[in-house]
C-alpha positions in Angstrom: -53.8 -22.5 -70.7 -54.0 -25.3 -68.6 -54.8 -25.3 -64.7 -52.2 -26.6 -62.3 -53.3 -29.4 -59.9 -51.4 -30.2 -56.8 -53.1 -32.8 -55.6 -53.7 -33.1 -51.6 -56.0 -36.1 -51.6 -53.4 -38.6 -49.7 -52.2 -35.9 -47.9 -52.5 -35.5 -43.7 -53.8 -32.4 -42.7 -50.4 -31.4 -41.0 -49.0 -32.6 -44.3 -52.3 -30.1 -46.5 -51.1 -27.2 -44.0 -47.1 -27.8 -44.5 -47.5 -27.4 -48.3 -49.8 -24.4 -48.2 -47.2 -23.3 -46.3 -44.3 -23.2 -48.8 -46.4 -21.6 -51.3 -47.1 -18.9 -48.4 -43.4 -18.7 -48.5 -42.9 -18.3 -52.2 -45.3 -15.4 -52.0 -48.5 -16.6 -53.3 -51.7 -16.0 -51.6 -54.7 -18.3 -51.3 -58.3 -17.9 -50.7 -57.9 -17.6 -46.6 -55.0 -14.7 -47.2 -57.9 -12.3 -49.2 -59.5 -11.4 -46.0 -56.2 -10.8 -44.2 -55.1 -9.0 -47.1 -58.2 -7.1 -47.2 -57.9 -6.1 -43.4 -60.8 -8.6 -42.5 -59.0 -11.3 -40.6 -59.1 -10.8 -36.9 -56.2 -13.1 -36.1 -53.3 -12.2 -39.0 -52.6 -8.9 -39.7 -51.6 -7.5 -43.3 -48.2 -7.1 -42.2 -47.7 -10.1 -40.8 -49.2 -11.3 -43.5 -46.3 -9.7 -45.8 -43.6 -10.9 -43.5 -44.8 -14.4 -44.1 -44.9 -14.0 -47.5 -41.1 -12.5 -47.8 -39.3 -15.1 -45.3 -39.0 -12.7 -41.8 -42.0 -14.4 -40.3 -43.3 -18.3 -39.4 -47.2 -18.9 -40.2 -48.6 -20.5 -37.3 -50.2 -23.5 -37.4 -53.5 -23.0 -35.3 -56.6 -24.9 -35.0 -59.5 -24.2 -33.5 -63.0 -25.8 -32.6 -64.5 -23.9 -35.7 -62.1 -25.1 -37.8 -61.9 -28.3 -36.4 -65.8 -29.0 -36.7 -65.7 -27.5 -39.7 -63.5 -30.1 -41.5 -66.1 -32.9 -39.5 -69.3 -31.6 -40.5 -67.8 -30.7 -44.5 -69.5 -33.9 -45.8 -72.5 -33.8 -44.1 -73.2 -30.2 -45.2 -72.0 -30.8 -48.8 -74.6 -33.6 -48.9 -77.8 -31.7 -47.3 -76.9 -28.7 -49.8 -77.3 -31.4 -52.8 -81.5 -30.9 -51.6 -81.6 -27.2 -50.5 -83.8 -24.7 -52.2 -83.9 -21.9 -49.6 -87.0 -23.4 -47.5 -85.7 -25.7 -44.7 -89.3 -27.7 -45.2 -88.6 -28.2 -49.1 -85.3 -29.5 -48.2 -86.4 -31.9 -45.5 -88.7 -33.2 -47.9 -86.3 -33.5 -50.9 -84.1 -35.4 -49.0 -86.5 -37.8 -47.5 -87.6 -38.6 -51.4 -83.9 -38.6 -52.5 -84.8 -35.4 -55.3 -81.0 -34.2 -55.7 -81.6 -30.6 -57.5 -77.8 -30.3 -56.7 -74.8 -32.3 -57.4 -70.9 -31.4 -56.6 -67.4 -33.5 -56.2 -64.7 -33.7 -53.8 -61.4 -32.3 -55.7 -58.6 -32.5 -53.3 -56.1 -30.6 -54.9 -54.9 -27.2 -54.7 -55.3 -25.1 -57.7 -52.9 -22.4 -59.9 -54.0 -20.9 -62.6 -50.8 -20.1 -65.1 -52.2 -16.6 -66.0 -52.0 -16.0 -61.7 -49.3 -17.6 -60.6 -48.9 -15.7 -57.4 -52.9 -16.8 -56.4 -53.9 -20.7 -55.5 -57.2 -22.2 -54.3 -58.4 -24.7 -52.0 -61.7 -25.7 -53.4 -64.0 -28.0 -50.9 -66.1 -29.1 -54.0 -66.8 -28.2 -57.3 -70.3 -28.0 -58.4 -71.4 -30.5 -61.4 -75.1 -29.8 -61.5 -77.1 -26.7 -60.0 -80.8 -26.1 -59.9 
């Protein structure tokens, strides 16, 4: 069974949030609905959640300054965390001698697996090598 790909990579972010939108609307739920659906998500609540998901309520679109320096910062921590090993000293000195014990790609797409089809992903990176 073969993984869906919808690929986002020449996508806008208002265009990323418009199509995890409709598949909002079609019912599905991604990574970011488990903690609403879980009761976890200070800002949506399950039901709203629901109504989303069924047509009788409009998913905002809100930013924030996490959010926002999260997408900034994404590459930079993607690339330290190619030389982390849990001490901040060992990682300092992995990078400054280049020693990768990590390795992951970017894989702007968003994700359904055909045995779920009412779950999808947004995946930041996969992992290719790990120590």
């Amino acid at each position: 069974m073969k993984i869906k790909r919808i690929p986002t990579a020449n996508l806008t972010y208002e265009e990323w949030v418009e199509l995890r939108k409709t598949l909002v609307y079609k019912g599905m739920v991604g990574g970011s609905d488990a903690s609403t659906l879980l009761g976890l998500n200070p800002w949506t609540s399950k039901i709203t959640r629901w109504n989303q998901s069924v047509g009788t309520a409009n998913m905002k679109n809100i930013d924030n300054e996490v959010m926002f320096h999260g997408r900034l910062l994404e590459d930079y921590v993607a690339d330290l965390w190619q030389y982390w090993t849990g001490d901040p000293v060992e990682m300092i000195n992995n990078y400054q001698s280049k020693t990768k014990l990590r390795k992951s790609i970017r894989r702007n797409s968003i994700f359904v697996n055909p045995k779920y089809p009412f779950l999808f992903a947004n995946i930041d990176r996969q992992i290719t090598m790990h120590d």
